[in-house]
C-alpha positions in Angstrom: -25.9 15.3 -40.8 -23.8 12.3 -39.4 -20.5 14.0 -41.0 -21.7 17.4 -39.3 -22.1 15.5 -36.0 -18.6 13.5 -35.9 -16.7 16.2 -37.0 -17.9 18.4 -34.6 -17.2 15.9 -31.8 -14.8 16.6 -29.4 -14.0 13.0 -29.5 -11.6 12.0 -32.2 -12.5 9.3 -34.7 -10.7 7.8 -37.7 -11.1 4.8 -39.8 -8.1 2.5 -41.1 -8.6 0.2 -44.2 -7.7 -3.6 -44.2 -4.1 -2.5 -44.7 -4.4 0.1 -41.8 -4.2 3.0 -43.6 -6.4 5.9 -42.1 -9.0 6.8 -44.7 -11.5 8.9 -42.7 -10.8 11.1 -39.5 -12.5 14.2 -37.8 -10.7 17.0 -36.4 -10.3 15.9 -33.3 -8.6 12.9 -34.1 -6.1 14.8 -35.9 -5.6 17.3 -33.2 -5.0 14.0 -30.9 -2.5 13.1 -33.0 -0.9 16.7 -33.5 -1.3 16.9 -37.4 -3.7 18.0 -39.7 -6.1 16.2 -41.1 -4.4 16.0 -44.5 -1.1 15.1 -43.1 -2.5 12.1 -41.2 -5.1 10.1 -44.0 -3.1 8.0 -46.2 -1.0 7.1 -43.6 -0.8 3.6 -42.0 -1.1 3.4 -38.2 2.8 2.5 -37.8 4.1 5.6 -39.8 1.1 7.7 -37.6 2.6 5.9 -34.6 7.0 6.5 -35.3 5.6 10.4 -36.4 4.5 11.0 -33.0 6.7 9.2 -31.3 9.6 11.1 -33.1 8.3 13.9 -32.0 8.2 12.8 -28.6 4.4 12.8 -28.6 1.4 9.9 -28.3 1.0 6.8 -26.2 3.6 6.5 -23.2 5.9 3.5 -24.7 6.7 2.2 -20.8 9.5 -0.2 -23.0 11.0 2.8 -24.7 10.9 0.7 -27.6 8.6 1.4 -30.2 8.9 -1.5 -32.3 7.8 -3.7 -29.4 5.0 -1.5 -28.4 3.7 -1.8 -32.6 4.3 -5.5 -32.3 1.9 -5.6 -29.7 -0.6 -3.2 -31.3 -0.4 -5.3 -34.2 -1.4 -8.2 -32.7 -4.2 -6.6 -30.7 -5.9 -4.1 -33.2 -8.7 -6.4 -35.1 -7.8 -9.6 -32.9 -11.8 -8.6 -31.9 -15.0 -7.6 -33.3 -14.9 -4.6 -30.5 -12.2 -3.9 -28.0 -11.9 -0.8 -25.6 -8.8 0.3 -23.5 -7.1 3.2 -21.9 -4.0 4.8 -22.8 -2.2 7.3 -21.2 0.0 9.9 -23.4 3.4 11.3 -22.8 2.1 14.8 -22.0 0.0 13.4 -19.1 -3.3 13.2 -20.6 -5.5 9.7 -20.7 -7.9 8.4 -23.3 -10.7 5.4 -23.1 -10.2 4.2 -26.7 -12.7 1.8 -28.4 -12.0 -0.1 -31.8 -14.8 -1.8 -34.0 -14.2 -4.2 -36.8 -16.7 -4.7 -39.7 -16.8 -7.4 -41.9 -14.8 -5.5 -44.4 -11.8 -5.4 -41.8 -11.9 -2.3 -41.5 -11.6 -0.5 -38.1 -13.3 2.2 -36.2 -11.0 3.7 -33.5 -13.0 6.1 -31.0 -10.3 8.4 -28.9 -11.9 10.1 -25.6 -10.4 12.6 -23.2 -11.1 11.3 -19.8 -8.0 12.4 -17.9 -10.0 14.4 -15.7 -11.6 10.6 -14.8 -8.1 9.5 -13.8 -7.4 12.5 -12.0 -10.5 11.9 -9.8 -9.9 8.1 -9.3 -6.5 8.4 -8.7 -7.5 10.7 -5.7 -10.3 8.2 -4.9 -7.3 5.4 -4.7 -5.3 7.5 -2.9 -8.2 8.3 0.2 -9.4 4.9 0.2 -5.7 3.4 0.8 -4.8 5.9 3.4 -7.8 5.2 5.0 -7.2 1.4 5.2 -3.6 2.4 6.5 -5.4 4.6 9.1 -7.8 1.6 10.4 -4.8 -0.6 11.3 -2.4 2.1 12.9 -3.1 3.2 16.6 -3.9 7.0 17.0 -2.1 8.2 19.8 1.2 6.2 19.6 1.0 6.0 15.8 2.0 1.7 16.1 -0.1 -1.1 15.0 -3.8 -0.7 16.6 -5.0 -4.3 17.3 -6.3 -5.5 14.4 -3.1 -4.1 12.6 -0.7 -5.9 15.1 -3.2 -9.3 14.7 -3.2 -8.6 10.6 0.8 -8.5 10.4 1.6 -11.6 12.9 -0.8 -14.0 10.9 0.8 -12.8 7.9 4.1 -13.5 9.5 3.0 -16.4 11.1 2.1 -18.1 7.5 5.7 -17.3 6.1 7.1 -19.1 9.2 5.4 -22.1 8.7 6.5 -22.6 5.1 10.3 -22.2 6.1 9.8 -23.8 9.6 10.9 -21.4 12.3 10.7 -20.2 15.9 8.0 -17.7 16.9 8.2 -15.4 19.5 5.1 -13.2 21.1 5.8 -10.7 24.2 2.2 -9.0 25.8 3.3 -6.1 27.7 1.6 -4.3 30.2 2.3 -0.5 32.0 2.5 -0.9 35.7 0.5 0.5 37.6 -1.0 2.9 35.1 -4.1 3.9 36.1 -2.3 5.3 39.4 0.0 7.6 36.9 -3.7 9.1 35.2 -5.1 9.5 38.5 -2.4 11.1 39.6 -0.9 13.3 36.7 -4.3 12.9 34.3 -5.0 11.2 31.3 -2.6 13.9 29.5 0.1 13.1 30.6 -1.2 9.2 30.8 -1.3 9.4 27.0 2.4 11.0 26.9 3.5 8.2 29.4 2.2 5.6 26.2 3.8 7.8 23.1 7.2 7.9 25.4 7.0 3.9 26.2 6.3 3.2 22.2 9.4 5.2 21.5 11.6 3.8 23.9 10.1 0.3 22.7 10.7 0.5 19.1 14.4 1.8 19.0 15.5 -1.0 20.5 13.7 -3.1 18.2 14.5 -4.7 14.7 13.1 -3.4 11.8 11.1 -6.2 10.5 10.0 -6.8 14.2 6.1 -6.2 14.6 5.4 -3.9 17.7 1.3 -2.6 18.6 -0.8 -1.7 21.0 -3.4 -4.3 21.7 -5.6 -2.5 24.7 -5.0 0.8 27.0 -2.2 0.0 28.5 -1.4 -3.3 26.9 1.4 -3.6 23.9 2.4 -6.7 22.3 5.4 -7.4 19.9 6.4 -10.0 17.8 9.8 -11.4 16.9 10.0 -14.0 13.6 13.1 -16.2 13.7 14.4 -15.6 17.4 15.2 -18.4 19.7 14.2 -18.1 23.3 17.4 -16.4 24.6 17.8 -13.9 22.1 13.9 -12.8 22.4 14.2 -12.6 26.0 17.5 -10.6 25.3 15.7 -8.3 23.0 12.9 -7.6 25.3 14.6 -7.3 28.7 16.9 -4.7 27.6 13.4 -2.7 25.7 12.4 -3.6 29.7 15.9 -2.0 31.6 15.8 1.1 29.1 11.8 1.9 30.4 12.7 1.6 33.5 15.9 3.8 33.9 14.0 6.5 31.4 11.5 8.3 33.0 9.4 10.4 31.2 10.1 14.5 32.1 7.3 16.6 31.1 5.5 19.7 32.3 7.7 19.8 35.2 7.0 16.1 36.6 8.9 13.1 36.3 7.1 10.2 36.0 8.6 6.6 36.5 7.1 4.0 34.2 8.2 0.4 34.2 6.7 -2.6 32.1 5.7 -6.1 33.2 6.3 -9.0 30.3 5.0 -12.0 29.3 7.2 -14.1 26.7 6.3 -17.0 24.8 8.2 -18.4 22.4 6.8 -21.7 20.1 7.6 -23.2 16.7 6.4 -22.7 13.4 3.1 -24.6 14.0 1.5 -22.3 16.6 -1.4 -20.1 15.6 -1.7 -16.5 17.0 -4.6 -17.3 19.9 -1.9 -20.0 21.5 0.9 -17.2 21.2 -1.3 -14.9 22.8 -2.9 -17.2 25.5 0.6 -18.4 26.7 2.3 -14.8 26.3 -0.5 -13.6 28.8 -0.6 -16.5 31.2 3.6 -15.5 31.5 2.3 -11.7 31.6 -0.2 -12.5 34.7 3.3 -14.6 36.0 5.2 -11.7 35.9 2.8 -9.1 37.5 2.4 -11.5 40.5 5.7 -11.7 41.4 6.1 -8.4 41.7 6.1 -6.4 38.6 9.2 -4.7 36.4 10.5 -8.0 35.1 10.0 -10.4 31.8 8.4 -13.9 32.5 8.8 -17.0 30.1 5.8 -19.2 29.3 
């Protein structure tokens, strides 16, 4: 009845003497391993392994070099009493497989389809990471939200103080902005921010970190920039908002940007960078707006 039962199984099982030479298997094993039955017992699991491999068939080899992947198999297979593992094939399909040593040394090897299992957790993996991608990204200008911008300066901000260099925070803030949705509406107050995070980030570097931190409030930050260059950087992303006004449903609508700048070495955490960036931010909005402030 046991025989009946395994045979029957849509999982494959074989059993390998001490000297690995598969003595018992089902059907299913043998249809795993694309040979008949009486093709595959009184083989050893290397000649079973260079057959399929031959043929192009079997465990993906990520080496391409079969005699390292049986060196490792060899050194695995009974270094247990029972071991389980997945293996992918070369024709796409997964399998959990279990092995089970008896006193005798010889060894039970379960095969079981579970590619379907993959399929489904790949997908899983897939969802989950883009929806950690969409909690740090900001939806309407499609930068760094705040706790995205906050996430990558830390990170940045640890790199800087192993190699010792400058760090450089800008908070910037829409003039007058809630006069441009009071008079044009939030519409075109929401184009006014996608249009002021384009112009922003062309003028920018690529490892430069650029977000919105509030409504109307972006920040960026520059690793490895001295004062003059930062304040380079950011005037001209200042000049460029301010001669490009944004053209849309036949209005023109003239945005410009107040700035505060702080630059500080590799010691300073991101609340200081922030608290001096917008003490020069309130600077630069008191004497009159449309200009970049230094802390």
């Amino acid at each position: 009845m046991i025989n009946e039962f395994i045979e029957l199984s849509q999982d494959g099982y074989g059993i390998y003497d001490q000297d690995d030479i598969l003595i018992f298997c089902n059907s299913a094993f043998a249809e795993l391993n694309y040979h008949p039955k009486e093709q595959l017992i009184g083989r050893s699991f290397e000649e079973i392994v260079r057959l399929n491999y031959s043929n192009g068939r079997g465990a993906k080899i990520d080496s391409k070099d079969v005699n390292a992947f049986l060196h490792y198999a060899h050194k695995m297979r009974r270094s247990r009493p029972f071991r389980i593992f997945e293996v992918d094939f070369m024709d796409g399909r997964w399998y959990l497989f279990s092995e089970q040593v008896n006193e005798s040394r010889f060894l039970l090897v379960q095969m079981k389809e579970i590619t379907k299992q993959k399929i489904l957790q790949g997908g899983l993996e897939n969802t989950l990471e883009k929806l950690s991608e969409l909690a740090l990204v900001d939806e309407l200008t499609g930068c760094a939200n705040r706790r995205g911008f906050v996430n990558s300066v830390e990170n940045e901000l640890k790199r800087n103080r192993h190699a010792g260099t400058y760090s450089t925070m800008a908070l910037i803030d829409l003039d007058l902005f809630k006069k441009v949705n009071d008079e044009f509406g939030h519409q075109i107050g929401d184009a006014a921010l996608q249009h002021v995070t384009k112009l922003a980030t062309t003028q920018l570097r690529q490892y430069d970190i650029f977000g919105r931190v509030g409504g109307e409030e972006f920040a960026i930050f520059l690793r490895n920039t001295d004062q003059e260059i930062a304040f380079n950087i950011i005037n001209r992303i200042r000049e460029q908002i301010a001669a490009t006004p944004l053209k849309i449903n036949g209005h023109t609508v003239f945005l410009s940007i107040s700035v505060g700048l702080v630059t500080e070495d590799s010691k300073a955490s991101f609340e200081q960078l922030y608290t001096k960036s917008d003490f020069a931010l309130y600077k630069a909005k008191a004497l009159g707006r449309n200009q970049v402030q230094q802390y």
